[in-house]
C-alpha positions in Angstrom: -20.6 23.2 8.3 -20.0 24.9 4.9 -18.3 22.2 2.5 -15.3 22.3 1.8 -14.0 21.3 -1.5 -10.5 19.5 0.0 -13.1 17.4 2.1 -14.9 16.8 -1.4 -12.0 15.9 -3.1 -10.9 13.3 -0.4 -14.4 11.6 -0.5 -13.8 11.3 -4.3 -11.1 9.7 -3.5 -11.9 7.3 -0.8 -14.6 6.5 -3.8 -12.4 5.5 -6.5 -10.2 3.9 -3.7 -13.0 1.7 -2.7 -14.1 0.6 -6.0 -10.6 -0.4 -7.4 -9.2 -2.1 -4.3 -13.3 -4.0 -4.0 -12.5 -5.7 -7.0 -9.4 -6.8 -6.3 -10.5 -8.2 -3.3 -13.6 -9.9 -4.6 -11.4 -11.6 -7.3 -8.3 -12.6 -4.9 -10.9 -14.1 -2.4 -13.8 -16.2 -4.6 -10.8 -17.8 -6.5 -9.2 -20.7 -4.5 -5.5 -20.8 -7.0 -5.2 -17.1 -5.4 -3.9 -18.8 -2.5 -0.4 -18.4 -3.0 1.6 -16.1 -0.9 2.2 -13.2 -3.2 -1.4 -13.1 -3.8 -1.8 -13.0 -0.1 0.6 -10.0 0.1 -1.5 -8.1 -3.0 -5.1 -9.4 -1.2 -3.7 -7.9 2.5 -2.7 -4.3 0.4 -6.0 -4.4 -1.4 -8.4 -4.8 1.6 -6.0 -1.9 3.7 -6.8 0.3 0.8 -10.2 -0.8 0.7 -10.8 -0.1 4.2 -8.7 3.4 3.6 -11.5 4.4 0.7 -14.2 3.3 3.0 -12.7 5.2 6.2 -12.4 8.5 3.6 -15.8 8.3 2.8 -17.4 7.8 6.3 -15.2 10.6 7.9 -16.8 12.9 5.3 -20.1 11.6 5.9 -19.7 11.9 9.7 -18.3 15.6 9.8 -21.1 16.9 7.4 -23.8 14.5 8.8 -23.5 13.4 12.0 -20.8 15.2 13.8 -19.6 13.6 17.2 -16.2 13.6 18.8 -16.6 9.5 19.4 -17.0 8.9 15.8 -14.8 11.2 14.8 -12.0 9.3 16.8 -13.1 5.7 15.3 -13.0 7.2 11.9 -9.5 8.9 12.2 -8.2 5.5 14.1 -10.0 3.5 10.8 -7.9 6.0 8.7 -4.6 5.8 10.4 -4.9 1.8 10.7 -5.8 1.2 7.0 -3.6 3.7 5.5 -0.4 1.9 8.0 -1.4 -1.2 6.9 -1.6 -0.4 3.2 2.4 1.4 3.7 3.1 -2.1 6.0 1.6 -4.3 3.0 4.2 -2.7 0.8 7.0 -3.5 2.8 5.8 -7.1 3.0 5.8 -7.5 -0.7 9.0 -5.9 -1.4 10.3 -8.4 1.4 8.7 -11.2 -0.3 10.3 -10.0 -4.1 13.8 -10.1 -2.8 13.6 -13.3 -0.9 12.2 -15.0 -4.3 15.0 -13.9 -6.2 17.3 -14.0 -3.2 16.6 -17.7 -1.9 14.7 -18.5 -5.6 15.7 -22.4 -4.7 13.2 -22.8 -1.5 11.0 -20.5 -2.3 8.1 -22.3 -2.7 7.8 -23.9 0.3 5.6 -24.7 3.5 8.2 -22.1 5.0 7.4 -19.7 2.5 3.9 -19.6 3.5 4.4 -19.6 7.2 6.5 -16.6 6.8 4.4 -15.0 4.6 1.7 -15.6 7.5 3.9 -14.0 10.5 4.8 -10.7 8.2 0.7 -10.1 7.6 0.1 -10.7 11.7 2.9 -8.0 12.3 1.9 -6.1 9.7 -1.5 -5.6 10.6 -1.3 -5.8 14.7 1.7 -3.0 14.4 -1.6 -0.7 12.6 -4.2 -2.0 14.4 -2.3 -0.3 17.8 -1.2 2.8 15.9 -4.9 2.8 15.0 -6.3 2.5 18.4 -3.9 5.1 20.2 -6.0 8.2 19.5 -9.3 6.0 20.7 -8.1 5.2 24.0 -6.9 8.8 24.8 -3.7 10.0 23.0 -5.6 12.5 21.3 -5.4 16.4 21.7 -9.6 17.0 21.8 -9.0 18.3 25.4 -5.7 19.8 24.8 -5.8 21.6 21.6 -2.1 22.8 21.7 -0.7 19.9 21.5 -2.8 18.6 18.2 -1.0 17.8 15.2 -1.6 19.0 11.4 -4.1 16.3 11.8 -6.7 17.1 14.2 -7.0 15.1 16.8 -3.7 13.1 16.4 -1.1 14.6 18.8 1.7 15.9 17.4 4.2 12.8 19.0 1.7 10.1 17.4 2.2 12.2 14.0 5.8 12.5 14.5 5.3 8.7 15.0 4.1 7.7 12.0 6.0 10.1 9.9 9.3 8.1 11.2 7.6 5.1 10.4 6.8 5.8 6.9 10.5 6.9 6.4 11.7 4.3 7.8 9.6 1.8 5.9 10.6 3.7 2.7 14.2 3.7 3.8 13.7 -0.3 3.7 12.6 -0.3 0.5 14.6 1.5 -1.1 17.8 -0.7 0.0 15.7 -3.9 -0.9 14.5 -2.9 -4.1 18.4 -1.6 -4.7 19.9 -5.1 -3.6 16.5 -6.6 -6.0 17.9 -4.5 -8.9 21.4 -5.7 -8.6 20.4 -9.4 -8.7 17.9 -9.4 -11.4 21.1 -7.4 -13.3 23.3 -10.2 -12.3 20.8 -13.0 -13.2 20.2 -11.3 -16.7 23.8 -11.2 -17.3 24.4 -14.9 -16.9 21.2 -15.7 -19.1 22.9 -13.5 -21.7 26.2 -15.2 -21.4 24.5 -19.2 -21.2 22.3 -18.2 -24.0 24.8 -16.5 -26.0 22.6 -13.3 -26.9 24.1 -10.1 -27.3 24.9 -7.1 -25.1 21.1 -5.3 -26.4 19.6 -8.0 -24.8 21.1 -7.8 -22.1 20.9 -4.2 -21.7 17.6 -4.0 -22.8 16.1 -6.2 -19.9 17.8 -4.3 -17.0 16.8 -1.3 -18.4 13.2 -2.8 -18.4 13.4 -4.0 -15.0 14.9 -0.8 -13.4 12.1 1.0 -15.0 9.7 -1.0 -13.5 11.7 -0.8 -10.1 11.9 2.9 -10.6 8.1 3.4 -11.4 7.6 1.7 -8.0 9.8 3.7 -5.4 8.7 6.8 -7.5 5.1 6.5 -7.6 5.6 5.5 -3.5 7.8 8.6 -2.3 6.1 11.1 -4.5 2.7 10.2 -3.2 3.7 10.0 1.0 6.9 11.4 1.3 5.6 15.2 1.3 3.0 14.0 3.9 5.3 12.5 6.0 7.8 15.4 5.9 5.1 18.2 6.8 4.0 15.7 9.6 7.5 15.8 11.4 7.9 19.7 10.7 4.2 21.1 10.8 2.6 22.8 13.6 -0.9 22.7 14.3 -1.0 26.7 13.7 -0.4 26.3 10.0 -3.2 26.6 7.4 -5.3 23.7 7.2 -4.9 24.2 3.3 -1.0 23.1 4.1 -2.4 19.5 5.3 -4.8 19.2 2.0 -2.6 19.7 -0.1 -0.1 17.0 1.2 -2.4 14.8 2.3 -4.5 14.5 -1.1 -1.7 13.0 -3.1 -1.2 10.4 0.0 -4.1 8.9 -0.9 -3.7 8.7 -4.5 -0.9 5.6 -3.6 -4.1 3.8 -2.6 -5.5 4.8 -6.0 -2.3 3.4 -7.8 -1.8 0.4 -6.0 -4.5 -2.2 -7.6 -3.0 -0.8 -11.0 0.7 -1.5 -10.0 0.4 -4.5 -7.9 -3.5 -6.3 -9.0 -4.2 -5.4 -12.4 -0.5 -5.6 -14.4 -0.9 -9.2 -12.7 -1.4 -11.7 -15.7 -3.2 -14.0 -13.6 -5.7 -11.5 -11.9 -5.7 -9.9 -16.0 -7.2 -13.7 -16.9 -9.4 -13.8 -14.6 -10.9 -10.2 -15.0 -11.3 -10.7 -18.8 -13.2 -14.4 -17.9 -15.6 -12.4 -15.7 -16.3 -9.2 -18.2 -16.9 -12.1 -21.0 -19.5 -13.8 -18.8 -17.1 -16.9 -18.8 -16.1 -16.8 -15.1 -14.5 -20.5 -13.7 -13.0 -20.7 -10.0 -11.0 -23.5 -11.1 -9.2 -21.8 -14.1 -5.8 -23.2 -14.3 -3.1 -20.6 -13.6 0.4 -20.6 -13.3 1.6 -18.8 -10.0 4.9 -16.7 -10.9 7.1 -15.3 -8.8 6.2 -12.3 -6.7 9.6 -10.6 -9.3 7.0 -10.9 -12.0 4.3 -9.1 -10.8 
């Protein structure tokens, strides 16, 4: 096959993908005061991205290398599991922020981390079977007009996972609106026990819808063009069409570890310990709430 530069550019970055989210990873894993549930929420994002980058990089390796219509469905199911698990581990973290400003009193808590537990099984068995539907046979390879924009997802499993996505975004959205309103509320009453003035006040919602903002934004901007040319592409359209939205849906994966990982305080003390040779598993950290990260 003649190389195509959009394959190229997806490989570079399933690359940068899989060295960002490796680290993360590595540092979540090998140190034992990670074990608190919103570290297990950014740990569950990290590795879906991880395996995303990895699945990027062996789809081009297969297509180029070794082409095979077996492989190509394992890598494609790799692909469509780590990339709905990545969306899913977003949905589980903006679940967790609101419930530790929404029930901030019992937060931490055994039932904290069994519910943490039961949204990463769903999580990840709801992918896992989107995953596996184009590996045991809902694929178009023997009936090309019903392929999707992505070859060899049907056009239904597309249509699926394009409602998904806006449905998961649609969640978001109204939890990170309800999230705004209570950290606006709580800043308020800090400003009103603490006698500060209106600046303060309106400084620190301002700072906090930012933040919010830069979230949903950097979210929709990277998967919502995907998801919309998924529900109203046909498989007759230029492949260039399915680049070009596709390319900036990984780039969430890219943005994620900076976001979510490395704006982290914690995961920041621990990053600087290991670059200054000065690494300790059982640094002494204070876990924050999930609103903080």
């Amino acid at each position: 096959l003649a190389l195509n530069p959009w394959d190229v550019a997806l490989c570079v970055s399933g690359t940068i993908i899989s060295c960002e989210n490796a680290i993360v990873v590595v540092v979540i894993f090998y140190t034992p005061a990670f074990r608190a549930p919103m570290f297990l929420l950014i740990g569950s994002l990290a590795t879906a991205d991880l395996l995303a980058g990895l699945g990027l990089i062996l789809h081009f390796a297969f297509v180029y290398f070794v082409p095979s219509e077996a492989i190509s469905l394992l890598t494609v199911g790799l692909l469509v599991t780590s990339f709905t698990a990545s969306v899913s581990s977003l949905l589980t973290i903006t679940i967790d922020r609101y419930l530790s400003l929404y029930n901030a009193l019992t937060y931490y808590s055994e039932r904290t981390v069994t519910r943490t537990y039961i949204m990463l099984i769903l999580a990840w068995g709801a992918s896992i079977c989107y995953g596996l539907l184009p590996v045991v046979g809902w694929n178009c390879l023997e009936e090309p007009s019903a392929c999707s924009v992505v070859k060899p997802l049907t056009k239904n499993h597309l249509v699926l996972l394009s409602a998904s996505f806006l449905a998961v975004f649609a969640a978001m959205l109204q939890l990170y609106v309800q999230i705004c309103r209570i950290v606006c509320r709580h800043a308020q009453q800090i400003a009103v026990q603490r006698h500060l003035l209106a600046s303060s006040h309106y400084v620190t919602t301002r700072k906090g819808i930012a933040t919010l903002a830069v979230i949903l934004g950097t979210f929709a901007s990277c998967w919502l063009p995907f998801a919309v040319y998924g529900l109203l592409g046909d498989y007759s359209y230029p492949a260039l069409y399915t680049y070009i939205t596709l390319l900036p849906a990984t780039y969430n994966s890219v943005l994620n570890p900076v976001i979510y990982a490395f704006r982290n305080q914690e995961i920041q003390k621990v990053l600087w310990a290991v670059c200054c040779g000065c690494f300790s598993s059982s640094l002494p950290f204070r876990s924050r709430s999930p609103s903080d990260v």
